[in-house]
C-alpha positions as CSV (number, residue, x, y, z in Angstrom):
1,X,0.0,0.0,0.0
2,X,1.6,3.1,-1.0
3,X,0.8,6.3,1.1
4,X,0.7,10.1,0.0
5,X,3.9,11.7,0.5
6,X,2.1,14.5,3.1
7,X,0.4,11.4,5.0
8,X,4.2,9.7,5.2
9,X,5.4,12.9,6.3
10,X,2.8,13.3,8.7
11,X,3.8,9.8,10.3
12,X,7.4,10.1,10.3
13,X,7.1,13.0,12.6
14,X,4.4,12.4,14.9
15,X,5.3,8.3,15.9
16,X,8.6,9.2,17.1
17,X,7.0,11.7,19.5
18,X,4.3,9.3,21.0
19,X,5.5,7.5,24.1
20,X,4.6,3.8,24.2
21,X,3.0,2.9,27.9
22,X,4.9,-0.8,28.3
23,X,2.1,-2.1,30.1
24,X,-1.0,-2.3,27.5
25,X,0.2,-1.0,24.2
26,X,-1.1,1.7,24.2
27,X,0.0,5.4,22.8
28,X,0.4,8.9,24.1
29,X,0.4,11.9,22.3
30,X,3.2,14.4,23.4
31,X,1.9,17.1,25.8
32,X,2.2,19.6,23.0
33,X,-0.1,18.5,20.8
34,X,-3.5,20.3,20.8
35,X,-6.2,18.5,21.8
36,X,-8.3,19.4,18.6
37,X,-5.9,17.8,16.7
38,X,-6.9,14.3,18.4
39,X,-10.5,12.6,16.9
40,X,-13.4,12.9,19.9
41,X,-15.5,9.7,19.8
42,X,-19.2,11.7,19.5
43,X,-20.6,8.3,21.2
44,X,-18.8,5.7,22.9
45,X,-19.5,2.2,22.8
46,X,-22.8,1.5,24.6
47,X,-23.5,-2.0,26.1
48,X,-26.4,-3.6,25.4
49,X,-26.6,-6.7,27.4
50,X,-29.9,-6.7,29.8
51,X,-28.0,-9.4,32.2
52,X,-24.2,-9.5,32.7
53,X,-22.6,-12.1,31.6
54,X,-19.4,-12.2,33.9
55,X,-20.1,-14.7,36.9
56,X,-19.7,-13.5,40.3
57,X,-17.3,-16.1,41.8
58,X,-19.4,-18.2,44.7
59,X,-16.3,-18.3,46.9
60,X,-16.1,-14.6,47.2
61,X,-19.9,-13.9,47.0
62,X,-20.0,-16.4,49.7
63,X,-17.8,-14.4,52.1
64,X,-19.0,-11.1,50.7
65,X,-16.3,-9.8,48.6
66,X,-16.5,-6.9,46.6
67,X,-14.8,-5.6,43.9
68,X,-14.3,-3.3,40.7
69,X,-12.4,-4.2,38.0
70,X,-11.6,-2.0,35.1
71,X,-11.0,-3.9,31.7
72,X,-9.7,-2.7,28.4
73,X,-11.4,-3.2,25.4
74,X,-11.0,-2.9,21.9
75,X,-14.5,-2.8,19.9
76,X,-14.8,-3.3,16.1
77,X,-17.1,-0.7,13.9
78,X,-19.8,-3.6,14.4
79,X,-19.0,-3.6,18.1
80,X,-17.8,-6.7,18.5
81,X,-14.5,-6.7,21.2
82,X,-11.7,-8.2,19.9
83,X,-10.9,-10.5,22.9
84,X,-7.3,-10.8,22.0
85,X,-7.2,-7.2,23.0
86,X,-9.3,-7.1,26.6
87,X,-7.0,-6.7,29.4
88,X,-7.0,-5.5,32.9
89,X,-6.6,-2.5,33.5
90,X,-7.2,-2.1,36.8
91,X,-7.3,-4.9,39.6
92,X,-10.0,-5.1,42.0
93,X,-7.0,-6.7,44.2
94,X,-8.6,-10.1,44.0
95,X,-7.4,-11.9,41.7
96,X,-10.4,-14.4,40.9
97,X,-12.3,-11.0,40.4
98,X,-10.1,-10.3,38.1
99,X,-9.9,-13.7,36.0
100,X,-14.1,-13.4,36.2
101,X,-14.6,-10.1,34.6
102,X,-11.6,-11.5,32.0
103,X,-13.9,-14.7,31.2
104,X,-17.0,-13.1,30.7
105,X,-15.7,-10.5,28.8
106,X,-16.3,-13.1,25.1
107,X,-20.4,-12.6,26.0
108,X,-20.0,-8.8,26.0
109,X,-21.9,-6.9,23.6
110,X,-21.6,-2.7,22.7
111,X,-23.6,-0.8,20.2
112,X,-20.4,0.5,18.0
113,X,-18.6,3.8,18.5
114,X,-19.6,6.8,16.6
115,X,-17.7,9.7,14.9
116,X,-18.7,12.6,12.8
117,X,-22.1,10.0,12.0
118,X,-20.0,7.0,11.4
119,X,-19.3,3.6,13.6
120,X,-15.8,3.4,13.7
121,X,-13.4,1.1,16.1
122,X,-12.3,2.3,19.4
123,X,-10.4,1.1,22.5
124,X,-12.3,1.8,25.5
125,X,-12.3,0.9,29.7
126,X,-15.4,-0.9,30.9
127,X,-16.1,-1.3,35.0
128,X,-17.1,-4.5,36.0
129,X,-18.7,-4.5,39.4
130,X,-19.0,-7.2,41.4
131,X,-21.3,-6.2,44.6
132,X,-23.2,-8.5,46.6
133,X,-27.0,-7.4,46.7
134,X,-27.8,-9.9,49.0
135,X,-25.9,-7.7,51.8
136,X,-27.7,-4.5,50.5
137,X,-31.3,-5.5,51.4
């Protein structure tokens, strides 16, 4: 794929200035770029599930721990996550929290970004709450 010479220019600058955050692949922009400069997603992905499909793990639910775990996703222009992509990106401290938002991140479903009218792909972070209702009757 060949690229316009003002679009190869364009890269050749700006990649060198974007720091590369070891943990999740992600990238930064340098400080000094303008914030207009970067795309604003007019509507993040929505979910759409009615039920959640992560399983509160029995052992914890059992002896009433809670949690919140923040995952990273990466959904398609359909919405679909790539699940090659979700990670943690926050612990709830407990690690079979953790491992139960991961494993019922596949059954996940999002109504697609949106940008100037169009669905387009995004990476995202997504809560996942595990709180025992039980204890707040």
């Amino acid at each position: 794929m060949t690229r316009p010479p003002a679009l190869a220019l364009a890269l050749a600058l700006a990649l060198p200035a974007c720091e590369r955050d070891l943990h999740d692949g992600t990238m930064r922009l340098p400080s000094g770029v303008p914030a207009s400069s970067a795309p604003e997603i007019e509507g993040a992905p929505v979910a759409l599930n009615a039920e959640s499909p992560v399983v509160y793990p029995e052992a914890l639910l059992a002896q009433r721990i809670e949690g919140t775990v923040l995952l990273r996703l990466f959904a398609d222009s359909n919405g679909m996550i790539a699940l090659e992509s979700t990670r943690v990106a926050e612990s709830s401290g407990y690690p079979a929290l953790d491992s139960a938002a991961l494993a019922g991140a596949p059954g996940l479903r999002f109504a697609p970004a949106v940008h100037e009218g169009r669905r387009v792909a995004t990476a995202f972070l997504q809560p996942i709450q595990f709180r025992n209702q039980q204890r707040r009757r």
